[in-house]
N, CA, C and O atoms as a DFTB+ gen file, in Angstrom:
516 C
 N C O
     1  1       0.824      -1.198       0.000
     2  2       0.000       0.000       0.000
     3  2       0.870       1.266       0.000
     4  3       0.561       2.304      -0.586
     5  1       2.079       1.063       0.772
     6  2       2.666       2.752       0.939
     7  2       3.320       2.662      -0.420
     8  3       3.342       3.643      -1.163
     9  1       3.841       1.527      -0.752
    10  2       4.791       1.435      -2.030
    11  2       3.627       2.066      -3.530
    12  3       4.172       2.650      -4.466
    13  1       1.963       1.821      -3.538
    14  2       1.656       2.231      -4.005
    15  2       1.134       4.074      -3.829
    16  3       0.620       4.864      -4.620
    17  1       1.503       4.164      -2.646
    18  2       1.242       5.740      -2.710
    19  2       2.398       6.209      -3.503
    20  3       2.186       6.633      -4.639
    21  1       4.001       6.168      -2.866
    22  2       4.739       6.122      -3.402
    23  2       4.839       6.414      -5.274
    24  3       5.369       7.345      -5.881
    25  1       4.373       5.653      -5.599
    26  2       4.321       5.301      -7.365
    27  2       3.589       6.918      -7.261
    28  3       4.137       8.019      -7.302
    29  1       2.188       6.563      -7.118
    30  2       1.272       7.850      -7.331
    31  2       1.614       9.217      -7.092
    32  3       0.977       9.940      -7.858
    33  1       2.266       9.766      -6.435
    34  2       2.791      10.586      -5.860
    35  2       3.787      11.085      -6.732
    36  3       3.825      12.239      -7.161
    37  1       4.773       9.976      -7.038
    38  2       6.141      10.364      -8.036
    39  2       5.086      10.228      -9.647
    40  3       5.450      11.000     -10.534
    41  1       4.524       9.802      -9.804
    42  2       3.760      10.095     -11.157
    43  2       2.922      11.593     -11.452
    44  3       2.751      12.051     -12.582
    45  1       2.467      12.211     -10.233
    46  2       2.093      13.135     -10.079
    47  2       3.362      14.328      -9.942
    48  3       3.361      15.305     -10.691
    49  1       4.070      14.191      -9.253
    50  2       5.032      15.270      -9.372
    51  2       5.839      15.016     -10.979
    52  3       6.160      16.040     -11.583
    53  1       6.095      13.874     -11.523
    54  2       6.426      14.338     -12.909
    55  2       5.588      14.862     -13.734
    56  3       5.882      15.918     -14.294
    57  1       4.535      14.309     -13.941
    58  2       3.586      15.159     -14.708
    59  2       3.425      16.471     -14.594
    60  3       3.161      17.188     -15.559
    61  1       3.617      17.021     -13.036
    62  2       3.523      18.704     -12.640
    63  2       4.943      19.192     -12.785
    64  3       4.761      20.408     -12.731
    65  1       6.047      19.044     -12.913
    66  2       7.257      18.991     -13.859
    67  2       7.371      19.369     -14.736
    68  3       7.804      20.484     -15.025
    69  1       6.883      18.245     -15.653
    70  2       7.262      17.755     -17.125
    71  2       5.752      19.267     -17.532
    72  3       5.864      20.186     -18.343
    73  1       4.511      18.955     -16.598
    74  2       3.391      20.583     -17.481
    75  2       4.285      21.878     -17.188
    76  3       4.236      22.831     -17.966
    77  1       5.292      21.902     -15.790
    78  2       5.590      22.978     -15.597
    79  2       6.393      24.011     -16.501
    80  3       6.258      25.218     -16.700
    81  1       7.582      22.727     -17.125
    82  2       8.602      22.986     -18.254
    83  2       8.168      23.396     -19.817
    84  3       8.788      23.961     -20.718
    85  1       6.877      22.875     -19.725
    86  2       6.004      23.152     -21.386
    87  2       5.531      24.375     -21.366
    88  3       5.568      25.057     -22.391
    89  1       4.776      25.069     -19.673
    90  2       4.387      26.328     -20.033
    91  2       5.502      27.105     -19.986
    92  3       5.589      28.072     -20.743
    93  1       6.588      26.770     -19.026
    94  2       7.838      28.043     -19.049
    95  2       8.336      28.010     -20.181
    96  3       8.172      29.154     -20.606
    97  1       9.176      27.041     -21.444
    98  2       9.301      27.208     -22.188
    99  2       8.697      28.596     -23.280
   100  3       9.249      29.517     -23.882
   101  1       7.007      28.021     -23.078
   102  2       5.879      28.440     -23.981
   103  2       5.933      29.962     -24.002
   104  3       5.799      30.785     -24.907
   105  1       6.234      30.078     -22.390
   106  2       6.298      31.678     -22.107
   107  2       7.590      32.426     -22.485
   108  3       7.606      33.528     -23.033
   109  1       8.928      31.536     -22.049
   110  2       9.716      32.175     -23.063
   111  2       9.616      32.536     -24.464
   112  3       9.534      33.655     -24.970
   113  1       9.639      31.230     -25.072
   114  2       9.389      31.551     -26.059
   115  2       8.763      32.785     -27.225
   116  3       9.160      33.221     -28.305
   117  1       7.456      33.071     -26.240
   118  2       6.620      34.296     -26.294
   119  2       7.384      35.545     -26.342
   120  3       7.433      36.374     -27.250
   121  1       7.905      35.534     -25.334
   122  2       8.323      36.962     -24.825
   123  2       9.577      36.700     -25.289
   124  3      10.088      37.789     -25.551
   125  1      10.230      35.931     -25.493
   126  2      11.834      36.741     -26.105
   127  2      11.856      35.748     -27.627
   128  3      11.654      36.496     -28.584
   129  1      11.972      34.856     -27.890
   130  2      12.128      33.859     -29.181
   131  2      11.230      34.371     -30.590
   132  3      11.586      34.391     -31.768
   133  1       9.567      34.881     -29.775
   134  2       9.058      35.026     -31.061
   135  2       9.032      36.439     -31.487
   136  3       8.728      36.945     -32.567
   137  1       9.437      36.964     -30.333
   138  2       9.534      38.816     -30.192
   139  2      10.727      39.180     -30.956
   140  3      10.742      40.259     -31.547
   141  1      12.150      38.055     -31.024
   142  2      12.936      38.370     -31.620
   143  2      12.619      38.361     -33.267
   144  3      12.968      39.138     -34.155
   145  1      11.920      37.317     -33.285
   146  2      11.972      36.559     -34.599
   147  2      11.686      37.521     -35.012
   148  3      12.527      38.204     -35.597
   149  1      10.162      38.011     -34.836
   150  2       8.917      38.763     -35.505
   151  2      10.174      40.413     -35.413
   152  3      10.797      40.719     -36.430
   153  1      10.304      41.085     -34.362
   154  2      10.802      42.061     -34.717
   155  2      12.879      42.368     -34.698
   156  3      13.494      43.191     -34.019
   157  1      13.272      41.650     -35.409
   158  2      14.462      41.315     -34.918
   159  2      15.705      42.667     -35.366
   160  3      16.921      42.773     -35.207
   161  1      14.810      43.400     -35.884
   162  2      15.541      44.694     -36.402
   163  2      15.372      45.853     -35.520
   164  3      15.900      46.951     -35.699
   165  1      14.496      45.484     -34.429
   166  2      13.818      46.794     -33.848
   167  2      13.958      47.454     -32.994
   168  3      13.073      48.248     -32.676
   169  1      15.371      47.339     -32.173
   170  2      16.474      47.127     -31.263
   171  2      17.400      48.703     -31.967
   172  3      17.702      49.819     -31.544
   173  1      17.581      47.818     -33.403
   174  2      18.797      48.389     -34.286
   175  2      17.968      49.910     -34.736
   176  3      18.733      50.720     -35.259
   177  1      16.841      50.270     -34.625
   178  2      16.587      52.058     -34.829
   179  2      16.405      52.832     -33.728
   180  3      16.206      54.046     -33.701
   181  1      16.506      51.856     -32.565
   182  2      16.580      52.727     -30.964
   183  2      17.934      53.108     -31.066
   184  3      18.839      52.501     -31.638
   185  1      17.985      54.320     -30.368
   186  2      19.026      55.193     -29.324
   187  2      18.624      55.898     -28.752
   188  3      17.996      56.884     -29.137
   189  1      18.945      55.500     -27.367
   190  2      18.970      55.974     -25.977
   191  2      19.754      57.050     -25.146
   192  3      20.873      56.765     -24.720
   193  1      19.372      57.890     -24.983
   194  2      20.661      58.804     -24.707
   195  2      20.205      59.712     -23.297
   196  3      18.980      59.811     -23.228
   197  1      20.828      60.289     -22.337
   198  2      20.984      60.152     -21.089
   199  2      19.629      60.664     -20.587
   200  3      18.835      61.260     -21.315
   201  1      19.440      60.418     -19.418
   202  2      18.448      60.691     -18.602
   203  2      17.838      62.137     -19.041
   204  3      18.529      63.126     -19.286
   205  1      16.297      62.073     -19.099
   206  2      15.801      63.269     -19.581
   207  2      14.128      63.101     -18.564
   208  3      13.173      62.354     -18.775
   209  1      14.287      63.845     -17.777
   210  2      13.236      63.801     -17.062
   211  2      12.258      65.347     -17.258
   212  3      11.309      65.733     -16.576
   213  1      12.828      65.909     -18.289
   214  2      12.220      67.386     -18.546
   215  2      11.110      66.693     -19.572
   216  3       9.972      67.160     -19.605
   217  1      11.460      65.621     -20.365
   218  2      10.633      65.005     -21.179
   219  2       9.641      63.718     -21.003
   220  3       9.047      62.960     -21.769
   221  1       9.796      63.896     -19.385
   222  2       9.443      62.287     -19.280
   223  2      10.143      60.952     -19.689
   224  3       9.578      59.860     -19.745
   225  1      11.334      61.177     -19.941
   226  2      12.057      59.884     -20.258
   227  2      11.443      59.716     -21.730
   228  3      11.906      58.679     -22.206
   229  1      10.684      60.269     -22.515
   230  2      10.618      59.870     -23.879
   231  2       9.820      58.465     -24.225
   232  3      10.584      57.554     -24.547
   233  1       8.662      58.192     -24.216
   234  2       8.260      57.009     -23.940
   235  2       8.092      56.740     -25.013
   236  3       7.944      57.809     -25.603
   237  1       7.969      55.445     -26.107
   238  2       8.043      54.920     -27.727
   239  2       7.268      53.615     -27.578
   240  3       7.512      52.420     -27.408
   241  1       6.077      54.524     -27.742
   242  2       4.697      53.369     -27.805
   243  2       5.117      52.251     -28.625
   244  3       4.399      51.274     -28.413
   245  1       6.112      52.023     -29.570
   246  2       5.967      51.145     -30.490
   247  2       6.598      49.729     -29.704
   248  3       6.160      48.593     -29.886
   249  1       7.543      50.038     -28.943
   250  2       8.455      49.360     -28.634
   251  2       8.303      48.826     -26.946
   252  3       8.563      47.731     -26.447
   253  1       7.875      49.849     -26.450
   254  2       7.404      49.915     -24.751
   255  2       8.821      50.673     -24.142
   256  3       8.875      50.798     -22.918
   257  1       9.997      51.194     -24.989
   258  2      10.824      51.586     -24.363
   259  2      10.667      53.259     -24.094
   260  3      10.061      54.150     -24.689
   261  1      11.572      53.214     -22.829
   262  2      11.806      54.828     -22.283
   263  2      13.203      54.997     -23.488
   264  3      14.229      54.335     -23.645
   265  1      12.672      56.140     -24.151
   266  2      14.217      56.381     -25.059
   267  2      15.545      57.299     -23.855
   268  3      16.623      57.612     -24.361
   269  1      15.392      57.490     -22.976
   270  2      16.405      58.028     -22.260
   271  2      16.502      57.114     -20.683
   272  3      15.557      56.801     -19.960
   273  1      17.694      56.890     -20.514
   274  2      17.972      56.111     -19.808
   275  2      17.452      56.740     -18.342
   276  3      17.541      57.954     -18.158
   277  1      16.984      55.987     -17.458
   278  2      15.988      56.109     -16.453
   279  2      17.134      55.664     -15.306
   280  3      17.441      54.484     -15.136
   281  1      17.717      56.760     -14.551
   282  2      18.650      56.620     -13.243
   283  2      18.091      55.018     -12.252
   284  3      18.838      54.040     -12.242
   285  1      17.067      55.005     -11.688
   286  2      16.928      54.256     -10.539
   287  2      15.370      53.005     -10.855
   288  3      14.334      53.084     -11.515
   289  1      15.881      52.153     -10.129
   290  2      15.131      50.980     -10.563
   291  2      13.390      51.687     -10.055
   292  3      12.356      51.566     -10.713
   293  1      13.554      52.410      -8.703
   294  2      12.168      53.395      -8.148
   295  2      11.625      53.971      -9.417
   296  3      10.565      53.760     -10.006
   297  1      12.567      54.701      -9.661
   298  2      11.871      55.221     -10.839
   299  2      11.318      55.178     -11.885
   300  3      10.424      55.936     -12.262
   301  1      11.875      54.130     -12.566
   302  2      11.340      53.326     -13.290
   303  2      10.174      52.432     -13.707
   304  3       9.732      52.129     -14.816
   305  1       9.756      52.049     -12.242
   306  2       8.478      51.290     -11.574
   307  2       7.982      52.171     -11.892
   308  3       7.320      51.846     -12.877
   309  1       7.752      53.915     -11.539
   310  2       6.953      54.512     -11.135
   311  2       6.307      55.322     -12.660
   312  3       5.232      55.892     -12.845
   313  1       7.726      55.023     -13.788
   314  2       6.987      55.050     -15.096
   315  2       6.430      54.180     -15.503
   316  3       5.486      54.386     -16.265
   317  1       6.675      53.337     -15.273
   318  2       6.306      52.072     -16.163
   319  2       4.225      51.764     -15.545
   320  3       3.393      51.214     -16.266
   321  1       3.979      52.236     -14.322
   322  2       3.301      52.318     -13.526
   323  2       1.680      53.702     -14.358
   324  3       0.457      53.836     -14.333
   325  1       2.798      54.282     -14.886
   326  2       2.033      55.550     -15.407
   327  2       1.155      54.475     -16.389
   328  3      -0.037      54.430     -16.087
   329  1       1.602      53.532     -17.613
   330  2       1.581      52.969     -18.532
   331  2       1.067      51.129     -18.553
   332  3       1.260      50.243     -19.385
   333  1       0.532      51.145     -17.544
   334  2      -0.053      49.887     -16.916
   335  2       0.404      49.032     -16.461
   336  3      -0.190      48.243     -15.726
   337  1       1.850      48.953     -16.856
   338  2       2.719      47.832     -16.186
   339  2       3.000      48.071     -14.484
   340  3       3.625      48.919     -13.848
   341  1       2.382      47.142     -14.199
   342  2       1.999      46.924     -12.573
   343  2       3.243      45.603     -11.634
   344  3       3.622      45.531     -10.465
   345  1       3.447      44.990     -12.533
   346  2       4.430      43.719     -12.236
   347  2       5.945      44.376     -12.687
   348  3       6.272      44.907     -13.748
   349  1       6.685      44.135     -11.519
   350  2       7.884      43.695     -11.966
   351  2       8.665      42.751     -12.248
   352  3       8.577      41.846     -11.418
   353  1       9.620      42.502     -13.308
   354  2       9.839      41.882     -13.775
   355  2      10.652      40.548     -12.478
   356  3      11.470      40.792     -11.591
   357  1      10.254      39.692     -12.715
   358  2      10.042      38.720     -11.456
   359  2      12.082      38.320     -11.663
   360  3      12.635      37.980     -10.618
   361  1      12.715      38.376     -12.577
   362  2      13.939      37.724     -13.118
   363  2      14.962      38.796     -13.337
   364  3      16.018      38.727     -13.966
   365  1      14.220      40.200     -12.430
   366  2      15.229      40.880     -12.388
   367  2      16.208      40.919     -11.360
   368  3      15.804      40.493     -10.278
   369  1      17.487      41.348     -11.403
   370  2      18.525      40.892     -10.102
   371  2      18.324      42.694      -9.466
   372  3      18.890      42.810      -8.379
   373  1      17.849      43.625      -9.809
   374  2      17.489      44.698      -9.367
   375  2      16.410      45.249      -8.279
   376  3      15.636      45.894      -8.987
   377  1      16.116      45.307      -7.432
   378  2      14.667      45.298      -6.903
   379  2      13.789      46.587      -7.194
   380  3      14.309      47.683      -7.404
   381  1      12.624      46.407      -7.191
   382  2      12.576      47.570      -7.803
   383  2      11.751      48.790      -6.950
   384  3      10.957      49.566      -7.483
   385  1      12.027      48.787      -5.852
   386  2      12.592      49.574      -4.477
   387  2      14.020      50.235      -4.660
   388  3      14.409      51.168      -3.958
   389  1      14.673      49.720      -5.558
   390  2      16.494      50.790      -5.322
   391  2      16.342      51.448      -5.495
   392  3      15.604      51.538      -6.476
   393  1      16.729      52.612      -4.921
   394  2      17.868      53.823      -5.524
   395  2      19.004      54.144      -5.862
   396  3      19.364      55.300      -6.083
   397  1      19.891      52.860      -5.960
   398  2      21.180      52.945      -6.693
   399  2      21.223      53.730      -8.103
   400  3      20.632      53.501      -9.158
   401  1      21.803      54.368      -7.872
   402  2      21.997      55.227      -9.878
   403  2      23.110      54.368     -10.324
   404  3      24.215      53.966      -9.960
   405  1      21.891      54.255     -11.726
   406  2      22.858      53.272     -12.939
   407  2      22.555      54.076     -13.698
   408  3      21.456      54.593     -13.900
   409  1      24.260      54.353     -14.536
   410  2      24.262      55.497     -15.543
   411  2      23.427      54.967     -17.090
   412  3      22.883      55.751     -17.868
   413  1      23.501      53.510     -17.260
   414  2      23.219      53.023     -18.640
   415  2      22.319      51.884     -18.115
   416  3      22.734      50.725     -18.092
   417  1      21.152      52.204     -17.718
   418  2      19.781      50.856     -17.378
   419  2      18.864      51.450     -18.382
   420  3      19.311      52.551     -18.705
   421  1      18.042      51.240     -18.849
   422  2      16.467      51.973     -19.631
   423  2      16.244      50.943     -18.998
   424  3      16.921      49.989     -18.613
   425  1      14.168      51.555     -18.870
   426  2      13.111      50.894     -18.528
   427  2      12.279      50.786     -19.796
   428  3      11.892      51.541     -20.687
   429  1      12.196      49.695     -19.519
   430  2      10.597      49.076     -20.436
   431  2       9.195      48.606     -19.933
   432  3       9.115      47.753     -19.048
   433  1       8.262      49.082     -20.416
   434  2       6.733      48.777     -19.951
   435  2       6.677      47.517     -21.077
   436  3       6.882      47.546     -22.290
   437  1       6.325      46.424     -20.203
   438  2       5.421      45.624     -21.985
   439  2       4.431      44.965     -21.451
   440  3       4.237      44.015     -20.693
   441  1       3.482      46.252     -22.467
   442  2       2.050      46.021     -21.868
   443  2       1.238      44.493     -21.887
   444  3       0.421      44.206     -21.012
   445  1       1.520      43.746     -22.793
   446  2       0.589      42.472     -22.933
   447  2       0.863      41.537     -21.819
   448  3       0.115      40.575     -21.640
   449  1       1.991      41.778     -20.983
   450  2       2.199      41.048     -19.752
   451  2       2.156      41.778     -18.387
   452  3       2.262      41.308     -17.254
   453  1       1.932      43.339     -18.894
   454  2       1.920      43.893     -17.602
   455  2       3.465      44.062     -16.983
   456  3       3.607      45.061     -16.278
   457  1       4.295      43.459     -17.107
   458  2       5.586      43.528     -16.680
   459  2       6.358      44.675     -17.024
   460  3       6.477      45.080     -18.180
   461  1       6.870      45.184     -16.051
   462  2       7.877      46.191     -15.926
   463  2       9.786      46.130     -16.316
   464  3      10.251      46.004     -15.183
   465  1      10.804      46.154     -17.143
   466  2      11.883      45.709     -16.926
   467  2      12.955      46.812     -16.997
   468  3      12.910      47.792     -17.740
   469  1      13.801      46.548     -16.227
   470  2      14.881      47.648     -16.121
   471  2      15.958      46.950     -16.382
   472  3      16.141      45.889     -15.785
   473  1      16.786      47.378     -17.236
   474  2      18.179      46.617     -17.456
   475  2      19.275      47.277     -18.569
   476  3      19.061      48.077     -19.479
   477  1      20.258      46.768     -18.231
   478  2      21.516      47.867     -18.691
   479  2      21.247      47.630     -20.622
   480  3      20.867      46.776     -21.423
   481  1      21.719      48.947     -20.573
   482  2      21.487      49.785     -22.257
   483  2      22.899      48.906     -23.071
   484  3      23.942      49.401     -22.645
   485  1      23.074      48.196     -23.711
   486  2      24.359      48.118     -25.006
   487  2      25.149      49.175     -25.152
   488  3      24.552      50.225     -24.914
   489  1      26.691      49.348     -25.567
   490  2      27.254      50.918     -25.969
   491  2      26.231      50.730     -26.977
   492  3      25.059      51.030     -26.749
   493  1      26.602      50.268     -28.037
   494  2      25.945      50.726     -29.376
   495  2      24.531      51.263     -29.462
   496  3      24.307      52.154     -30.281
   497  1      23.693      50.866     -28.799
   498  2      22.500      51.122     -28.321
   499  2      22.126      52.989     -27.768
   500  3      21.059      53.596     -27.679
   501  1      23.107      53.275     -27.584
   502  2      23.592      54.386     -26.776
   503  2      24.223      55.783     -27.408
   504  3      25.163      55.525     -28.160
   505  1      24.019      56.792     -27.323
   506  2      24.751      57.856     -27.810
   507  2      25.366      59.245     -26.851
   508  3      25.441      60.474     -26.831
   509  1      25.697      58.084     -26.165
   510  2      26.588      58.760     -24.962
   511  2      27.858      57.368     -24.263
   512  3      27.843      56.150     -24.443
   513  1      28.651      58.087     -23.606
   514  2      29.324      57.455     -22.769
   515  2      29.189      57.537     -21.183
   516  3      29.920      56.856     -20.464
C-alpha cells in the first residue's frame, strides 16, 4: 500500500514537472524567441541617450521603451506604472525599491504582460558614454 502511494505521488510530481517545463518554455518563447523573430531589427533604430526627465524619459509606444535612460530601478516602476505595467519583472537581479543610480539601465513597460523591466542599455544602443 505505501509502495503504491509512493508510485502515485512520483507520477504526479512528474507530470507537474514535465506541465511545468512546457508552459515556461511556452512563455519564453513568447516573450523573447518570437519577439525576436517577428521584430528582430527593432532594437537596431533605438538610441537611448541620457536621462531626460524634462521630457518624461521619452516614452516609444511602439516598442514599450523609455528612449532616455531612467537613473533608478524606483523610478522606473513609477513610469512604467504611469503605462499599466503593474508587475515587476520577477527575473530581475534589481529590486525595484532601489535607488542605486545606474548610468546606462532603460526601462521598459510591456504592456501584454503587464511587466515592468529595467536593465543595462548596449554601448551601441547608446549615444553617450
Amino acid at each position: 500500500m505505501f509502495e503504491l502511494k509512493r508510485n502515485l505521488i512520483s507520477s504526479i510530481l512528474q507530470t507537474s514537472i514535465l506541465l511545468y517545463c512546457t508552459i515556461l518554455s511556452t512563455f519564453v518563447y513568447q516573450t523573447i524567441g518570437g519577439y525576436i523573430y517577428a521584430n528582430n531589427n527593432l532594437m537596431d533604430k533605438l538610441t537611448f541617450t541620457k536621462p531626460c526627465p524634462e521630457d518624461d524619459y521619452r516614452f516609444h509606444n511602439a516598442t514599450g521603451n523609455f528612449l532616455c535612460v531612467v537613473p533608478t530601478a524606483k523610478l522606473c516602476f513609477k513610469l512604467c506604472q504611469k503605462f499599466g505595467c503593474t508587475e515587476w519583472y520577477y527575473m530581475s537581479f534589481i529590486p525595484s525599491g532601489s535607488n542605486e543610480i545606474k548610468d546606462y539601465h532603460r526601462c521598459r513597460c510591456f504592456p501584454e504582460y503587464r511587466f515592468c523591466f529595467y536593465n543595462a542599455v548596449p554601448r551601441r544602443y547608446r549615444n553617450f558614454d
